[in-house]
VMD Tcl script that draws the C-alpha trace (Angstrom):
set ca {
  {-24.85 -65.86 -9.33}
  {-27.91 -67.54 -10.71}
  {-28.43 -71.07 -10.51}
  {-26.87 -72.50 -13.68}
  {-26.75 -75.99 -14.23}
  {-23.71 -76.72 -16.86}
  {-24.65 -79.56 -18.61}
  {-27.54 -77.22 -19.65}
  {-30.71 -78.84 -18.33}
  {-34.06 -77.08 -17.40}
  {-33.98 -75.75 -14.21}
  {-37.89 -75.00 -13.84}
  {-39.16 -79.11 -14.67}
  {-36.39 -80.40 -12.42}
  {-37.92 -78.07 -9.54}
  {-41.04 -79.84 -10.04}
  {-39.48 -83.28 -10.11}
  {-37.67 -82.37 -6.78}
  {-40.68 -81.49 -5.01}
  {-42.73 -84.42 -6.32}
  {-40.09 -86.93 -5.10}
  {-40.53 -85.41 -1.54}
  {-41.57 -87.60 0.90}
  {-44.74 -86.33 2.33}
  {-44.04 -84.99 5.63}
  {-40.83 -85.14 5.36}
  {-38.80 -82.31 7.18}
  {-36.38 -79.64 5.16}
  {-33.22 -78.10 6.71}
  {-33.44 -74.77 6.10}
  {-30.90 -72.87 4.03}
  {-29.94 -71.05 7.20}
  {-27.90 -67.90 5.67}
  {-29.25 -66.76 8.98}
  {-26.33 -68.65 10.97}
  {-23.99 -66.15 13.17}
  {-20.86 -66.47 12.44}
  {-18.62 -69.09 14.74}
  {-16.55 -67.60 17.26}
  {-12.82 -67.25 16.81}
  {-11.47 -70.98 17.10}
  {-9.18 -72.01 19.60}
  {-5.67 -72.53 18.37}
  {-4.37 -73.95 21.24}
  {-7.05 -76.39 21.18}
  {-7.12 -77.86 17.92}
  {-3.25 -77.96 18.14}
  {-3.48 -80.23 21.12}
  {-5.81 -82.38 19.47}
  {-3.41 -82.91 16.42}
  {-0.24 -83.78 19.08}
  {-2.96 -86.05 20.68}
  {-3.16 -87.51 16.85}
  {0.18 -87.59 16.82}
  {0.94 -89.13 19.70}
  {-1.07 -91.87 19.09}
  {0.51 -93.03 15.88}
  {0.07 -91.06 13.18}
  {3.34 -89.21 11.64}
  {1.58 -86.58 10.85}
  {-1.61 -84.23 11.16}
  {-2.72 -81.24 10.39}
  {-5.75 -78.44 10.40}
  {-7.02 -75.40 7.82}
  {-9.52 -73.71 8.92}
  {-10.78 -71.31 6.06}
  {-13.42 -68.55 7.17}
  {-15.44 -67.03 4.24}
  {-16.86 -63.95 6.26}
  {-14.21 -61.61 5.37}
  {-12.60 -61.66 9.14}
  {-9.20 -62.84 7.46}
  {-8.87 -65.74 10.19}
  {-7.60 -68.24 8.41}
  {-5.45 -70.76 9.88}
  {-2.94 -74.25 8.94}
  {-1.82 -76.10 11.79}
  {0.53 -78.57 10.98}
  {2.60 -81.04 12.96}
  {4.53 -83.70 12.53}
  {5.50 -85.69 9.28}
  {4.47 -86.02 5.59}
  {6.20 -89.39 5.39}
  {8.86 -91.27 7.80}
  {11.74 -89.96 5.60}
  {11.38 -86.68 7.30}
  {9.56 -84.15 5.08}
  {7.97 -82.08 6.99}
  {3.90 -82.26 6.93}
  {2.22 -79.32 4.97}
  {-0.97 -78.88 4.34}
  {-1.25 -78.33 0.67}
  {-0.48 -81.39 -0.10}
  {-2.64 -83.86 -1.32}
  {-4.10 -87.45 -0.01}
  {-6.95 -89.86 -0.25}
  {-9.91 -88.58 1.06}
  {-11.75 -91.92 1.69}
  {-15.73 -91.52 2.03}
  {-15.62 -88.08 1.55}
  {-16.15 -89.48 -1.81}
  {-19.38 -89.73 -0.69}
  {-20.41 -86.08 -0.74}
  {-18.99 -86.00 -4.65}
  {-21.15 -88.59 -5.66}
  {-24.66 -87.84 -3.87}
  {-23.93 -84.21 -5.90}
  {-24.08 -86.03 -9.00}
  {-27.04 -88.16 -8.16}
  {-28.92 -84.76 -7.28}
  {-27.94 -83.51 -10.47}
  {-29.73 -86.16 -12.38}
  {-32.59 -86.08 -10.20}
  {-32.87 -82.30 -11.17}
  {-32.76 -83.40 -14.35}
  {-35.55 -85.34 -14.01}
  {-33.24 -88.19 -14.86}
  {-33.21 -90.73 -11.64}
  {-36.67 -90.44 -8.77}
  {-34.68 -91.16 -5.28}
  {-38.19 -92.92 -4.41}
  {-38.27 -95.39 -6.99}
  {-36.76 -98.69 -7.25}
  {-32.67 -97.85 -7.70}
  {-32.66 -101.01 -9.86}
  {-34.72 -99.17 -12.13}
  {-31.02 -96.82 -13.38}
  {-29.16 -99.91 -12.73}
  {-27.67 -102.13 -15.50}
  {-30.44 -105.07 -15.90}
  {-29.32 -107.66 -13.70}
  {-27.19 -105.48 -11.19}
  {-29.46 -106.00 -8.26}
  {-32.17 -108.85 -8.02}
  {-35.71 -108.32 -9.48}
  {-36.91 -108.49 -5.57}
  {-35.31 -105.71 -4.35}
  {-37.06 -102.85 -4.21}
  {-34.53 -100.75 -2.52}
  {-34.70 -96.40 -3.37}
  {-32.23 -94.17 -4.40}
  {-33.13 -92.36 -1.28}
  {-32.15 -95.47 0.90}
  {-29.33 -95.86 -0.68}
  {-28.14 -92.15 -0.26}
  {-29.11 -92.76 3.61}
  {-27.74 -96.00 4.55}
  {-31.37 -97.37 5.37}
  {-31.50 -99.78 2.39}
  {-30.33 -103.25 4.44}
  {-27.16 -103.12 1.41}
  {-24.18 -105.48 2.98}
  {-20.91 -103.66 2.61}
  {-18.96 -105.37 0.77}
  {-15.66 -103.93 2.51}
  {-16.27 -106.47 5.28}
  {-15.52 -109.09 3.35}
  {-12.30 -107.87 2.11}
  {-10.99 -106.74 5.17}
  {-12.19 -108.97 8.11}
  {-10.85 -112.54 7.18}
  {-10.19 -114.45 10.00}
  {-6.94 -114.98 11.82}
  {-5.61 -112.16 9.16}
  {-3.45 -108.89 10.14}
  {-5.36 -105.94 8.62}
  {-1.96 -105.38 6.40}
  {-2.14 -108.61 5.48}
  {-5.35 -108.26 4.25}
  {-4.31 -104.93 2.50}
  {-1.67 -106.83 0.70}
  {-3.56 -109.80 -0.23}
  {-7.19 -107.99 -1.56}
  {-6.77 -104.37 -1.89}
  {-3.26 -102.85 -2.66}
  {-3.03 -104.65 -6.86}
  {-6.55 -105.79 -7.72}
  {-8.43 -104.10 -9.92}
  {-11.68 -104.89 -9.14}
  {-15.21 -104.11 -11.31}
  {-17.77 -102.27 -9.39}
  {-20.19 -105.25 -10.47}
  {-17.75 -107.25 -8.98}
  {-18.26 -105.43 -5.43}
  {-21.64 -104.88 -5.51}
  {-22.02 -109.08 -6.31}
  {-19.86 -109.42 -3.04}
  {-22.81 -107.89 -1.20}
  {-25.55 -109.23 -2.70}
  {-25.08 -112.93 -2.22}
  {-25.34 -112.20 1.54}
  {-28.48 -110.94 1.09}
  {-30.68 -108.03 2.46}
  {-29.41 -107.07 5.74}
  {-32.85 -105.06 7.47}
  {-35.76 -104.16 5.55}
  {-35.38 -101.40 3.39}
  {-35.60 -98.08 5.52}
  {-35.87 -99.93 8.56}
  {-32.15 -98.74 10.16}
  {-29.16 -97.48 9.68}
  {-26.52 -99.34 8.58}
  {-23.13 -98.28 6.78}
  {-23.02 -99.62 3.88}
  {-19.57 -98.63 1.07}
  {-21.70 -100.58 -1.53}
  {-24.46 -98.68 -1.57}
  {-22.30 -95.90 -2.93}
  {-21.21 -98.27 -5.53}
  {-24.90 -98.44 -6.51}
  {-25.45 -95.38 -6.93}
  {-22.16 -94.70 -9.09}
  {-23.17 -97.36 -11.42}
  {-26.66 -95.52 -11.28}
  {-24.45 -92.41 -12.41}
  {-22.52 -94.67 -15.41}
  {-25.77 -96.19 -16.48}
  {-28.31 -92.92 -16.76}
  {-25.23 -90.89 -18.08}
  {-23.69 -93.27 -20.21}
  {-20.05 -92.09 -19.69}
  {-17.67 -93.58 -17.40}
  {-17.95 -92.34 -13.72}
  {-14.41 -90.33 -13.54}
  {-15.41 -88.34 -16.29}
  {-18.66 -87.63 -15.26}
  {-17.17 -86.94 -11.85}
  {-14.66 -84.70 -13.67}
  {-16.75 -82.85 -16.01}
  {-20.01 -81.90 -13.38}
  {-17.45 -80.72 -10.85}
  {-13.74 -80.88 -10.86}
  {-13.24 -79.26 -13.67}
  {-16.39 -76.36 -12.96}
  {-15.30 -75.77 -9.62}
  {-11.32 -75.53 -10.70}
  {-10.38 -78.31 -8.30}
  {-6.72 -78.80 -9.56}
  {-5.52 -81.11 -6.83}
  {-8.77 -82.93 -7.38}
  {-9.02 -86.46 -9.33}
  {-10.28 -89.91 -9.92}
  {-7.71 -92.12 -11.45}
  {-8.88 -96.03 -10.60}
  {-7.49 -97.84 -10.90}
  {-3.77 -96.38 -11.85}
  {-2.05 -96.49 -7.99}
  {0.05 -93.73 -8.15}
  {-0.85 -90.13 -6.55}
  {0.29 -87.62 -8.55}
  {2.28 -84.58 -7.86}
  {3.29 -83.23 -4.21}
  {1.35 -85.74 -2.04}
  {1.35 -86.95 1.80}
  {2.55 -90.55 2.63}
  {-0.16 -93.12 3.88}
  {0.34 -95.91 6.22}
  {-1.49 -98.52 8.01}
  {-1.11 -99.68 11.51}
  {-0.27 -103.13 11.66}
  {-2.86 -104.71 14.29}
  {0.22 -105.86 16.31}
  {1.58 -102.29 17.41}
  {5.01 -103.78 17.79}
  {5.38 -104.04 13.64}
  {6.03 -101.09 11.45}
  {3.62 -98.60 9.77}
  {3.23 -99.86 6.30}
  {3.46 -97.84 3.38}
  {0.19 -97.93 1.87}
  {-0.24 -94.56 -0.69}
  {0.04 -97.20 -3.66}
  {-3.24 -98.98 -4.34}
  {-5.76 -99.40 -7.25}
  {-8.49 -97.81 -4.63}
  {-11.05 -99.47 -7.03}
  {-12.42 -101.47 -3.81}
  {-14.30 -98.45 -2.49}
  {-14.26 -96.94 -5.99}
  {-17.17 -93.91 -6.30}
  {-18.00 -94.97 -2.16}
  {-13.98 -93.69 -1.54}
  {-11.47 -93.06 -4.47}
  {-11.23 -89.59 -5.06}
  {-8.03 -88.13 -4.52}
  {-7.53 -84.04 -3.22}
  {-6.31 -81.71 -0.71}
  {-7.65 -79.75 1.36}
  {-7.71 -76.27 -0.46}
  {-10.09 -78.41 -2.85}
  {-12.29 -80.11 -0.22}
  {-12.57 -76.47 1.02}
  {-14.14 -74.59 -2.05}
  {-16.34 -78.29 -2.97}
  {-17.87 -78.35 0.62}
  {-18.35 -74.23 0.16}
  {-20.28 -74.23 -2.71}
  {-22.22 -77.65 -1.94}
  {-24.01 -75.70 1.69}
  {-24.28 -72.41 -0.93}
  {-27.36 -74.32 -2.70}
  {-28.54 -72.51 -6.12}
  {-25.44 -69.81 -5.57}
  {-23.00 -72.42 -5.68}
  {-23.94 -73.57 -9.05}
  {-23.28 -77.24 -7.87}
  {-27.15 -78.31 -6.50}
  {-30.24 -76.24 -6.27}
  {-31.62 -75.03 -2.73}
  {-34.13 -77.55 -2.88}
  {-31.11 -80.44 -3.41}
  {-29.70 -79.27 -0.41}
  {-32.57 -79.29 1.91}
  {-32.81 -82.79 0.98}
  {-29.22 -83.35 1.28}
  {-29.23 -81.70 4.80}
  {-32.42 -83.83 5.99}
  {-30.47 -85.67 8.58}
  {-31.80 -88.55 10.20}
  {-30.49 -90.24 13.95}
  {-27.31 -93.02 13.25}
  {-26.23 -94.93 16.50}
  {-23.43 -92.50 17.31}
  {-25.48 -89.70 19.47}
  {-24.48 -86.29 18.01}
  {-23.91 -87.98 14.21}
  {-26.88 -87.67 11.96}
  {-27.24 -88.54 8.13}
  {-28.62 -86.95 5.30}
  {-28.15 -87.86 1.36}
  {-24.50 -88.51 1.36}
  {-23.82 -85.91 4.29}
  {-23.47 -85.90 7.64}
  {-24.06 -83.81 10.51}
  {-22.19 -83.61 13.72}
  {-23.85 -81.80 16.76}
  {-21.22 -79.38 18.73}
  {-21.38 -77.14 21.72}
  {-21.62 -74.47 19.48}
  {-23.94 -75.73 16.45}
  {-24.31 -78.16 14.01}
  {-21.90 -78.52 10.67}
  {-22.07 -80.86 7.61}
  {-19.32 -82.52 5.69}
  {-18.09 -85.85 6.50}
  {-15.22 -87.96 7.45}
  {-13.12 -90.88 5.42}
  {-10.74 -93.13 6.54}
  {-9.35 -95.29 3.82}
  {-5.64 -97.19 4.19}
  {-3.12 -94.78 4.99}
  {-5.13 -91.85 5.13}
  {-7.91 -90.09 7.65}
  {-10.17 -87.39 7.10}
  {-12.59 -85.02 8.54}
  {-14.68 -82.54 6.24}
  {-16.85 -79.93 7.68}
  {-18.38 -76.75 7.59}
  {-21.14 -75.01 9.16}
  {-24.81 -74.34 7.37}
  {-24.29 -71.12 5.94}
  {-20.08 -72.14 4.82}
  {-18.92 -68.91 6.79}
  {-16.30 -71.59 8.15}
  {-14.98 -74.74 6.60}
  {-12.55 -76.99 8.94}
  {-10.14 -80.25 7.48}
  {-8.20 -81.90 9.71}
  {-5.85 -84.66 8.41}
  {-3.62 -87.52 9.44}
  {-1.40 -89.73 7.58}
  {-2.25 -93.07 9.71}
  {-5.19 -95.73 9.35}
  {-6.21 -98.80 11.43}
  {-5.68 -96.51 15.26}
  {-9.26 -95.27 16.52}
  {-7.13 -93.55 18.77}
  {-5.69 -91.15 15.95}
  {-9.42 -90.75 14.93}
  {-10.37 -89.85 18.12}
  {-7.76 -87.08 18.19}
  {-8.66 -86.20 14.65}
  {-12.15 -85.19 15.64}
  {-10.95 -83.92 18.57}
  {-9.62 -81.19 16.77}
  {-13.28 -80.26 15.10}
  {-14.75 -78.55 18.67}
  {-11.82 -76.04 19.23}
  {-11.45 -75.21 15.35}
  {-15.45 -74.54 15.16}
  {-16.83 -73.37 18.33}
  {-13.92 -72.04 19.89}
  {-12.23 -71.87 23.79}
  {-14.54 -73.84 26.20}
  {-15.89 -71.88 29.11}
  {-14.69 -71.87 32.59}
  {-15.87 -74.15 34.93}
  {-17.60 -71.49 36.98}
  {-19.45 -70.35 33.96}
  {-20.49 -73.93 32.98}
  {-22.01 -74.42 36.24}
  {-23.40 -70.91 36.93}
  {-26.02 -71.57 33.63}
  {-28.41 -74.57 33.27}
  {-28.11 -77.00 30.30}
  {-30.53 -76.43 27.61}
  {-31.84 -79.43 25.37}
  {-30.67 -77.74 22.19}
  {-27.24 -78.20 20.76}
  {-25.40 -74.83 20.30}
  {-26.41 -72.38 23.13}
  {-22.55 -72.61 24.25}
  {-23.14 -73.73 27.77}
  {-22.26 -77.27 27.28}
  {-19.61 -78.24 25.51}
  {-19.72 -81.17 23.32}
  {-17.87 -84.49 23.95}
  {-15.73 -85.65 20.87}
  {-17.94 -87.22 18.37}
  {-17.89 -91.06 17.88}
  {-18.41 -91.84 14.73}
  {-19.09 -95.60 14.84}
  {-18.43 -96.27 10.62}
  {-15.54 -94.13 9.30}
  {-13.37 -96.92 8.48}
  {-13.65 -95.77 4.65}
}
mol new
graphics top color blue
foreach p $ca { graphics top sphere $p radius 0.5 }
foreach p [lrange $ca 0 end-1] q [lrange $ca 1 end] { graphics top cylinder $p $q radius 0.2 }
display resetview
C-alpha cells in the first residue's frame, strides 16, 4: 500500500521538511525489512515470568505474542485474576496502558511535522499557546520527544509528598481531579529548567503534555479527537480510546490496583480515575489486540499508512538512557536482548503495567500485562517475560561457555539480563 496520509496533505514537501529538520550527522535506523525472523519463543519461559509477576503481587498477568510471518505461532498466556472477585484474567480485555501513550502521541507530532506543520528543531514554544512556556526557553520539539529538554515532571509532585502512602496520594491528587494540561505543565515550570536543554536524559511525563498541547494548538481541535481521527479510527482500534477525564472504562475491562507502600494493607481498587494527570503523556485506554496492530503498522513506515519511512528512522534514532540495554528515540524505546533489539515501550500508571514491543521489521509483536502498580518486583517479572517471548529458550551452559562473547547485542551467545528500566512509573 502506498503511503497515504488521511488528512490529505502533500507527501512530496513534507519529505523535504523531514530531511531539512535532520540534524546534521545525525544517525538513521534503518528500516531493517532485512531482520530474520525471531526464533520460536519459549513458552515455558515467559509463563514463569508471569507466575514470578504473580507471585509478587499482582492478581493477574498475562502474554500475546502475535507473529506476522505467516508461521501461525501465536500465543496468550494468561494467569491469574482479572479482578479479586475471581474472574478469571483474559487477555482481550482492556486496561490503561500508561506511557504507552507516548508512542500515540509522538505519531501525531510526526504527522504534523510531515506536514510541514511543527520543525522538531525549533523552539516548541513556537506551537505552544503564547504564554505556555517562558519566553527563555528555548527547548525543541526534538528534546522534548527525547527526554533531553531539562522539563521537570510534574508527576513528582503529585505523587511524592512527604510522610504520604502512595494510595493516599492517589486518593488525595489523582483519582477525582480534573486537572488542565496548563495546569500540569505550570506544576513543572515553576521549578525551573532541570539540565540544559539536550544535555541528559531525564524522564520527564510533562514533556508529553507539551507536545499534546503542541498537537491542540497547530490542529486546533481537541487532542482526543485528533488522537481519534489520525489513528483510532484509521487503524480500526475498537478497544482503543481517550475519554479524560470521564473515569469509567468502558466495556469488558481488567481491574487495576495499587500496592499500598505498607504490604500488610490491601490492594486498592484503582480502575476509576479522571487519568487527566498524565493526560496525552498516559491516558489512552486499549487492549492488547489494539496495541498489537498500532505498534505493527508504526515499525511498517510508509506501508503502514501511519508515518513515512523517513518518520520512523527518526523515531528509531535511539540515544543511551541510564538503564544499560534501554535506549530512546522520539517517543520510542529500544530494549537490547540476547537475541536483538525491539521497539515499543512500557507504562505503568495506577493499577495497571505494561510492556509494548516488537522487533524492527514487526514479524513479532509481544504485550505482557499485569493488573498491579507500586511493586518493582511485578515489573521486574513483567519484563522478565520479554526475553523468552522474543528470543526464545536460552542455551545450555556448555554452549554458552564453548563460544566467546561478542560486543554486539543479538548473536545469541549471551543471553540478556532482564532490562531495568529506571522511569516506567507512568
Amino acid at each position: 500500500m502506498a503511503y497515504t496520509r488521511w488528512t490529505g496533505a502533500a507527501v512530496a514537501a513534507a519529505a523535504l521538511a523531514l530531511v531539512a529538520a535532520t540534524p546534521a550527522g545525525a544517525a538513521t535506523a534503518p528500516t531493517a525489512p532485512t531482520t530474520p525472523a525471531p526464533p520460536a519463543s519459549d513458552t515455558a519461559g515467559v509463563r514463569a515470568a508471569l507466575q514470578r509477576t504473580v507471585d509478587a503481587g499482582a492478581p493477574g498477568a498475562f502474554a500475546v505474542i502475535k507473529n506476522h510471518d505467516g508461521s501461525g505461532r501465536d500465543q496468550a498466556l494468561t494467569l491469574g485474576k482479572a479482578d479479586l472477585d475471581g474472574t478469571p484474567m483474559d487477555s482481550r480485555l482492556r486496561f490503561r496502558v500508561g506511557s504507552n501513550s507516548k508512542m500515540f502521541a509522538s505519531v501525531l507530532v510526526m504527522r504534523l511535522v510531515e506536514e510541514g506543520r511543527i520543525d522538531l528543531d525549533k523552539p516548541l514554544r513556537d506551537y505552544l499557546p503564547a504564554g505556555t512556556l517562558p519566553d527563555d526557553w528555548q527547548i525543541t520539539g526534538r528534546q522534548v520527544m527525547q527526554h533531553r529538554a531539562g522539563v521537570y515532571d510534574h508527576t513528582n509532585d503529585l505523587l511524592e509528598q512527604a510522610g504520604e502512602e502512595t494510595t493516599d496520594a492517589f486518593e488525595k491528587r489523582i483519582r477525582n481531579i480534573a486537572y488542565k494540561p496548563s495546569d500540569l505543565v505550570a506544576m513543572s515550570v515553576k521549578r525551573g529548567p532541570q539540565a540544559a536543554p539536550g544535555a541528559r536524559y531525564s524522564y520527564s511525563n510533562t514533556g508529553y503534555v507539551l507536545l499534546g498541547l503542541a498537537v491542540e494548538h497547530v490542529t486546533g481541535r481537541p487532542y482526543a479527537e485528533v488522537l481519534r481521527e489520525e489513528i483510532i479510527e484509521p487503524l480500526h482500534l475498537h478497544r482503543t480510546s481517550f475519554v479524560v477525564p470521564n473515569k469509567a472504562i468502558k466495556g469488558a475491562h481488567a481491574t487495576g490496583y495499587l500496592t499500598n507502600d505498607d504490604r500488610t494493607k490491601p490492594l486498592l481498587d484503582s480502575t476509576e480515575q479522571t487519568a487527566s494527570w498524565v493526560w496525552s503523556a498516559g491516558a489512552v485506554i486499549s487492549n492488547a489486540a489494539d496495541l498489537d496492530r498500532f505498534l505493527s503498522k508504526v515499525v511498517a513506515g510508509s506501508k503502514g499508512g501511519l508515518v513515512s519511512d523517513e518518520s520512523l528512522r527518526q523515531m528509531t534514532n535511539v540515544l543511551p538512557t541510564p538503564s544499560a540495554n534501554v535506549s530512546y528515540g522520539l517517543g520510542i524505546r529500544q530494549i537490547q536482548l540476547s537475541c536483538g533489539k525491539v521497539f515499543g515501550h512500557g507504562g505503568i500508571v495506577q493499577g495497571y503495567q505494561t510492556q509494548s514491543f516488537t522487533t524492527p521489521n514487526g514479524s513479532r509483536t509481544v504485550v505482557v500485562f499485569a493488573n498491579a502498580s507500586n511493586n518493582g518486583t511485578v515489573t521486574q517479572g513483567l519484563m522478565g517475560a520479554l526475553e523468552p517471548a522474543f528470543c526464545g529458550k536460552a542455551p545450555s551452559p556448555a554452549a554458552r561457555s564453548s563460544v566467546a562473547p561478542r560486543n554486539s547485542v543479538g548473536d545469541g551467545t549471551v543471553r540478556a539480563t532482564v532490562p531495568v528500566v529506571e522511569d516506567t512509573r507512568i
